[in-house]
C-alpha positions in Angstrom: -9.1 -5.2 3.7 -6.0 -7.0 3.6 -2.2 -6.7 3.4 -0.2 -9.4 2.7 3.8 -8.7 2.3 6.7 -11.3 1.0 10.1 -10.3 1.1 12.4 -12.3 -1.0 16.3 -11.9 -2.3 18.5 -12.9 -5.0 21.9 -13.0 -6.4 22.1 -11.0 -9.8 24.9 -10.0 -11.8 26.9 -12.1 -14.2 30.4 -10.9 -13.4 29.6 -9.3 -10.0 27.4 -11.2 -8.1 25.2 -8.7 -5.8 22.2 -9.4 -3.5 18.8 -7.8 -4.5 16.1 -7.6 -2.6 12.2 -7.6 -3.2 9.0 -7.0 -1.9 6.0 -8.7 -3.0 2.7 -6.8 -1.7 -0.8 -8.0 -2.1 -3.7 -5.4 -1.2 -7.0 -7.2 -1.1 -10.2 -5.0 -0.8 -13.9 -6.2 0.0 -16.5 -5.1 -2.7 -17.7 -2.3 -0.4 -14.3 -0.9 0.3 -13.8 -0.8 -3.4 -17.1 1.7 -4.3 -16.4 3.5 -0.8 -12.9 4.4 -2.3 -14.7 4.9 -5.8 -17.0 7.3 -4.3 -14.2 9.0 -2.1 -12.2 9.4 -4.9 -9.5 8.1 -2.7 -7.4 6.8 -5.7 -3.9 8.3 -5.2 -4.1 9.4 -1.9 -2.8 6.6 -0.4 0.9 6.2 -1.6 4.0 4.2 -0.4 7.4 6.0 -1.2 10.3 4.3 -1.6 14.2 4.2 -3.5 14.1 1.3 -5.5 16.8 -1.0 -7.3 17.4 1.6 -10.4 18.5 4.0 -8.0 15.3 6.0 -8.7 12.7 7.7 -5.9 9.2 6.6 -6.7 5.8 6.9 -5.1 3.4 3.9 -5.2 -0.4 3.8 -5.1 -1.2 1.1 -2.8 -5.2 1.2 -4.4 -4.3 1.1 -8.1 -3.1 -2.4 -7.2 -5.2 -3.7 -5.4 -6.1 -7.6 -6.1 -3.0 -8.3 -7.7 0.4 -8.8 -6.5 3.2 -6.0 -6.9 6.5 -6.4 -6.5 9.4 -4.8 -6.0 13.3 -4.4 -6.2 15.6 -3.0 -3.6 19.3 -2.2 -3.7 19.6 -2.7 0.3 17.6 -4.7 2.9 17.5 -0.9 4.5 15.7 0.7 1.6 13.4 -2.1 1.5 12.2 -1.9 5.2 11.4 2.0 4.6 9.7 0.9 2.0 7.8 -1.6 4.0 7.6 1.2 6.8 5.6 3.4 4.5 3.3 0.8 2.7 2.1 -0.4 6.0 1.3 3.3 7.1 -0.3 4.3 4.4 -2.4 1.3 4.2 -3.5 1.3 8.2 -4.0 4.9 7.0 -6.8 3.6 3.9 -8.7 1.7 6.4 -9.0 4.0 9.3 -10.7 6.1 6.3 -12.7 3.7 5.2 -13.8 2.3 8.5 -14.9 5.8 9.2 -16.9 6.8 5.8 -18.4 3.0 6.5 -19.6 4.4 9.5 -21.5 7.7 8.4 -24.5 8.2 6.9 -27.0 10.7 5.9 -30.1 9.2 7.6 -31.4 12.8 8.3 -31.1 14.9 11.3 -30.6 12.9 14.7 -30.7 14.1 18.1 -27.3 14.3 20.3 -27.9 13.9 24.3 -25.3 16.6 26.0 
């Protein structure tokens, strides 16, 4: 798994010039990690939640985009890095999970030395 970020900003505003400011997020997922979060049904657990350039509060599913890149608007360089705060959790989050189900399986019973 992979996590790329890009933060960008830009003037907008034809009368009142204002600064914008964007996130671009790429999350990139091996083959494997795709069917263990398939098989999981992990899809909309792992959510990055942020206030975005409308004004409005929205919660993000990091896996629904996976592969392609998302990005987004900010009113302030504040609201961005909260944003970028909570992506990177969420996503450190996704692979501890699927490090862990990548780890188990149901080989039968095994013996435990106490």
């Amino acid at each position: 798994m992979k996590l790329t970020i890009d933060r960008r900003e830009a003037q907008e505003g034809f009368l009142r010039k204002s600064t914008a400011y964007y996130l671009d997020f790429t999350l990139v997922l091996t083959p494997e990690e795709s069917e263990l979060i398939k098989k999981h049904r992990w899809e909309g657990q792992f959510t990055a939640q942020g206030q975005f350039k409308t004004g409005i509060v929205l919660e993000i599913d990091i896996v629904s985009d996976a592969g392609r890149v998302s990005s987004w608007g900010f009113k302030t360089a504040e609201n961005l890095a909260y944003f970028e705060s909570r992506l990177v959790e969420s996503a450190r989050s996704l692979k501890e999970q699927l490090e862990a189900a990548a780890r188990f399986t149901s080989g039968g019973p095994r013996e435990v030395e106490l």
